[in-house]
N, C-alpha and C positions, 0 to 999 in steps of 0.2 A: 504494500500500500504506500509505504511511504516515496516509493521509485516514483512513482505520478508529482510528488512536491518537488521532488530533487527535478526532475524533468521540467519541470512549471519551470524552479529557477532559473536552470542551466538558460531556458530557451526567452527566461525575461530578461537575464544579463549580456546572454546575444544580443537580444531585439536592443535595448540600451545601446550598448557597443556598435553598432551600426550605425544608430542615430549619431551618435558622437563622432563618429568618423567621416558620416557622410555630413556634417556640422563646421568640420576642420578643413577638411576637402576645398580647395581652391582650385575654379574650373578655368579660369585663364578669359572666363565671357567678357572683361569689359578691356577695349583699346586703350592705352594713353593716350594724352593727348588732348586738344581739344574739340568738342563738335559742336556746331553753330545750328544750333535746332530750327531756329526761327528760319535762316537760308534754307537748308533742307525743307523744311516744308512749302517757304516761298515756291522753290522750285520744283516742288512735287506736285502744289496745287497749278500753278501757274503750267507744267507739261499738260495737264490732265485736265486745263479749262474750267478750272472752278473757281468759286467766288469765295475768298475766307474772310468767313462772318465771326471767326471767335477773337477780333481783333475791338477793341476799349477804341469808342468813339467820344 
């Protein structure tokens, strides 16, 4: 009986241990550098012939 607790733990200090590692883990997503959003979208809306309404008049 008592093998089902020991089993529980074993498999709740994995599950732990994963979180933590996948936690620490550094996936390399973001560039240095700088990026100019507001351009980027000028020129995404302005290819694509839209009208950008989320701009403070």
């Amino acid at each position: 009986m008592e093998w089902i607790f020991i089993s529980l733990a074993v498999g709740l200090i994995a599950l732990v241990a994963m979180f933590a590692i996948a936690a620490n883990r550094y996936d390399g997503a973001t560039v240095p550098g700088h990026f100019d959003f507001d351009r980027y979208k000028r020129n995404e809306l302005s290819q694509r012939g839209l009208f950008d309404k989320t701009k403070w008049r």
